[in-house]
C-alpha positions, 0 to 999 in steps of 0.5 A: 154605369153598371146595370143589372139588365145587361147579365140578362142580355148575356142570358140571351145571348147564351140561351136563346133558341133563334130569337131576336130580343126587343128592348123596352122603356121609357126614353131616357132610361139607357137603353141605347148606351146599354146595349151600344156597350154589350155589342162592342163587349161581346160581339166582333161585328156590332152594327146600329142604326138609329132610325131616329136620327137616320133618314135616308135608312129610315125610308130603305127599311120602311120600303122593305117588301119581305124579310130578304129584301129587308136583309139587303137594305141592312146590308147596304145600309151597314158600315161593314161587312157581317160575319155570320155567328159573330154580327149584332145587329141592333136596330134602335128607335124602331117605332119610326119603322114598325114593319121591321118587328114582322119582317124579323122573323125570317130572318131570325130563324135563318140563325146567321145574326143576333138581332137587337130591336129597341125603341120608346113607347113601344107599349104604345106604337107596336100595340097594333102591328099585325103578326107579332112573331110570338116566339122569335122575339124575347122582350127586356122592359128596362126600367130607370136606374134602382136604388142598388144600380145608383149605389154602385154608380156613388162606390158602394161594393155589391158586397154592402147590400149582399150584408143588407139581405142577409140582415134581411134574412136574418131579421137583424140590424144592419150594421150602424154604419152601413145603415147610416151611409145606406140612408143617406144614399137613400135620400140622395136618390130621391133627388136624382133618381135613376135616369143614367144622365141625371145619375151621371150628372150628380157623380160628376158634379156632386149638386142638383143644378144640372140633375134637375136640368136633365130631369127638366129636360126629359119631361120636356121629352114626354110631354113632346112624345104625347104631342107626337105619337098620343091620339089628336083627341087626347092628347090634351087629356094625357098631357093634364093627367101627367102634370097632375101627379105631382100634386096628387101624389101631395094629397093625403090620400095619394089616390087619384082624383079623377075630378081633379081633370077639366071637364071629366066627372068620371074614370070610364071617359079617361081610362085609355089616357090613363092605360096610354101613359102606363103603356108608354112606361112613363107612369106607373099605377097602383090600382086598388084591391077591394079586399087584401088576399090572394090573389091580389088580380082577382079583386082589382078596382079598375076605378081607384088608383095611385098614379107614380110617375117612372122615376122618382127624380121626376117627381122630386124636380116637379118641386121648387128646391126649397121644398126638397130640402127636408128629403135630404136629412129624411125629416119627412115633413118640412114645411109645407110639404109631406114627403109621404108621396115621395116615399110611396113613389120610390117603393112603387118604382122599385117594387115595379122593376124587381117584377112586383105589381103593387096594389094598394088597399083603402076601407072606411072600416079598416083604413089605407094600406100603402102597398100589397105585393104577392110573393112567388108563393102567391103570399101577401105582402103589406108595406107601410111606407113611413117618411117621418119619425112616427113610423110606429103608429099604423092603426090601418096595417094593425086593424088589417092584420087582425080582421079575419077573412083577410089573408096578409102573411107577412107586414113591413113597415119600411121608414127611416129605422133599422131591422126590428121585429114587434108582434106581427110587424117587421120594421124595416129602413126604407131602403131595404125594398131595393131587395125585395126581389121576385124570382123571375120565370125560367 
C-alpha cells in the first residue's frame, strides 16, 4: 500500500546531517512494514530486529555498557555483515529497550550506518529517558491511513484529487462523477478506516466481517498495552475513558463529559489519564478555545474537550452493524444513531495528520463550532462538519462570523454536497478535508 510517509523517509535519507530517525505511533498504524520496505528498496544491506519478539537480543542490547559495546552486540546479533554507507539498521519495538535511544548518538555521529528506531507508546515510554539526543534524531509520528492513501489502496489515481484541489482552488464544483465516486469512497472509509490490515482486508474481500474482526482485534491491543505499560493507579481509569468515547462522541454536544467516569467529579483528578492516551497516539483531543482568534493556543480550555479515538474505523466497529447501515448511503441519521460523531472523527483524524491542531469553540451566546484550525499565516480556520441534508442551516457559524472582536478569516461547511460559495460560507463535500494540507517546517 502506498503511504505518504515513505517520500518523507526518502527526505531523510537524502537530507539528513548524521541523524538516526525515531518512528512513531499508535500500534497497528504500518510502521514496521513501512520501513521493512524503504530498507530493502533503498539500502543494500537492511538489518531488524524486533525486540518484541526477539529475547535473547532483547537482553544483549539492554546489557549494553556504551555505544561501542552496543555496536558489537548489533553485530553479532545481525544475520549479516554491514557495509559502511550502504547498511540500514532498523531496530523496531524499542520501548522494550529504551537505553538504546541514549546509546545512539555516538554511534550516529560516527556516520557509518543509518539507524532506524521505532516502536509504540513511545509518547509515553521514552517520556523520562535521560539524555534524549536532541539533534541526532529526527522524529516521523505516523498516523492510520488518510482518506487519500485508502483511495489509491481502492484504484483512484493521484491525478482525482490533484483535480479535487484545483476544484478547491478554483472555488468549483467537482466533476459530477468524480464527486459521486469520491463520496461513495468517503462513506466506505468511515467503516474501514485506516488501519493497513483492516484496509487490506476490505481490498481483498470487499465486506466488513473481517475489517471489523482486525479492528476488533486492535482495541483488543490497546486496552493489553494499558494493561502492560499505564501506571497500576490508572489503568482502570484510562481503560474507562477509552471505552467511553464512543458513546460520548453520541451525544449532541460531543464534549466529554468527565462526570460520566466512576467516582470522578472533576477533570483535574483524570487529566494525566486523558495526556496518557493522547501521548500513546490512541486518542486524540480537541480541546476548547474560550474565544476563535488567533492564536487559537493562546486561549486553550484545558478543562473542555472532544476526545476522538486515531481511527475512525475504530469507532465505527464500537457499533453494531445495524446502526452503520446509514454510513454507507451518507443518510446522516438512521434510526437511533446520528452520525455527526462519526463525521466530526474522520475531520479530527484528518485534520490531525496533515499537521493541523484542531480546536473546537462552545458559548451560550454564540453556539458550537465544530472545529477551528489556523493556516501557516496564522488564519483562522472554522469547519462545520454536517452528516445530514440540512447542511445549510449553521446559526452558530453565521452568529460567529458576524460578532466583532472575533477574528475567523475563512468558513467551510464540509457535508454531503458539492463546492459552492454563499456570502461568507464555502460549502464543501466532506471529503475535501483530506486536502486541507499544512505546509511542513523546512
Amino acid at each position: 500500500m502506498k503511504r505518504k510517509a515513505y517520500d518523507e523517509l526518502l527526505a531523510w535519507k537524502s537530507g539528513k546531517t548524521r541523524q538516526a530517525l525515531l518512528v512513531t505511533g499508535a500500534r497497528q498504524v504500518g510502521k514496521t512494514y513501512l520501513v521493512r520496505e524503504f530498507g530493502r528498496a533503498e539500502y543494500s544491506r537492511f538489518i531488524e530486529f524486533n525486540l518484541a519478539t526477539d529475547d535473547a537480543t532483547r537482553e544483549s542490547f539492554a546489557a549494553a555498557r556504551d555505544p561501542e559495546d552496543l555496536l558489537l552486540r548489533i553485530s553479532v546479533a545481525a544475520s549479516e555483515a554491514f557495509v559502511p554507507g550502504e547498511t540500514l539498521i532498523f531496530i523496531d519495538e524499542v520501548q522494550q529497550c529504551p537505553n538504546i535511544v541514549t546509546l545512539i548518538k555516538a554511534l550516529v555521529d560516527k556516520g557509518e550506518y543509518d539507524y532506524i528506531l521505532s516502536g509504540s507508546l513511545l509518547g509515553v515510554e521514552l517520556e523520562n529517558v535521560r539524555s534524549y539526543p536532541v539533534g541526532y534524531m529526527s522524529e516521523l509520528l505516523m498516523f492510520p491511513m488518510d482518506f487519500e492513501e485508502f483511495c489509491w489502496s481502492m484504484g483512484l489515481t493521484e491525478e482525482a484529487f490533484d483535480m479535487v484541489r484545483e476544484s478547491l482552488r478554483k472555488e468549483q464544483p467537482v466533476p459530477d462523477y468524480l464527486n459521486e465516486r469520491m463520496l461513495g469512497l468517503f462513506h466506505r472509509y468511515l467503516l474501514t478506516g485506516g488501519m493497513p490490515d483492516a484496509v487490506g482486508a476490505f481490498v481483498r474481500d470487499g465486506t466488513i466481517d473481517n475489517v471489523r474482526r482486525i479492528q476488533s482485534d486492535i482495541r483488543r491491543f490497546y486496552n493489553r498495552d494499558i494493561t502492560q505499560y499505564a501506571p497500576k493507579s490508572r489503568r482502570l481509569v484510562i481503560q474507562e475513558i477509552y471505552r467511553l468515547i464512543p458513546s460520548e462522541l453520541n451525544n449532541s454536544t460531543r464534549r466529554f463529559k468527565v462526570g460520566d467516569i466512576s467516582q470522578v467529579k472533576r477533570y483535574s483528578q483524570i487529566e494525566d489519564e486523558f495526556l496518557w492516551l493522547s501521548q500513546a497516539n490512541v486518542a486524540l483531543p480537541v480541546y476548547n478555545v474560550e474565544e476563535p482568534k488567533s492564536p487559537l493556543l493562546a486561549s486553550k480550555e484545558r478543562k473542555l474537550l472532544k476526545l476522538f479515538y486515531s481511527d475512525v474505523g475504530l469507532l465505527t466497529s464500537t457499533y453494531d452493524k445495524q446502526a452503520t447501515l446509514g454510513i454507507l448511503g451518507g443518510l446522516g441519521v438512521e434510526g437511533r444513531m446520528n452520525y455527526g460523531g462519526v463525521y466530526e472523527n474522520v475531520i479530527a483524524q484528518e485534520l490531525t495528520a496533515h499537521g493541523f491542531v484542531p480546536y473546537y469553540f462552545t458559548s451560550k451566546k454564540t453556539g458550537k463550532l465544530d472545529f477551528l484550525i489556523e493556516d501557516e499565516s496564522g488564519g483562522v480556520l472554522a469547519l462545520e462538519i454536517k452528516s445530514g441534508r440540512r447542511f445549510r442551516s449553521h446559526a452558530a457559524l453565521n452568529k460567529a462570523l458576524d460578532t466583532p472582536g472575533y477574528a475567523i478569516d475563512n468558513a467551510y461547511v464540509l457535508a454531503q454536497t458539492n463546492v459552492e460559495r454563499d456570502g461568507k460560507v464555502l460549502y464543501l463535500p466532506v471529503y475535501m478535508a483530506s486536502v486541507l494540507q499544512r505546509p511542513r517546517l523546512v
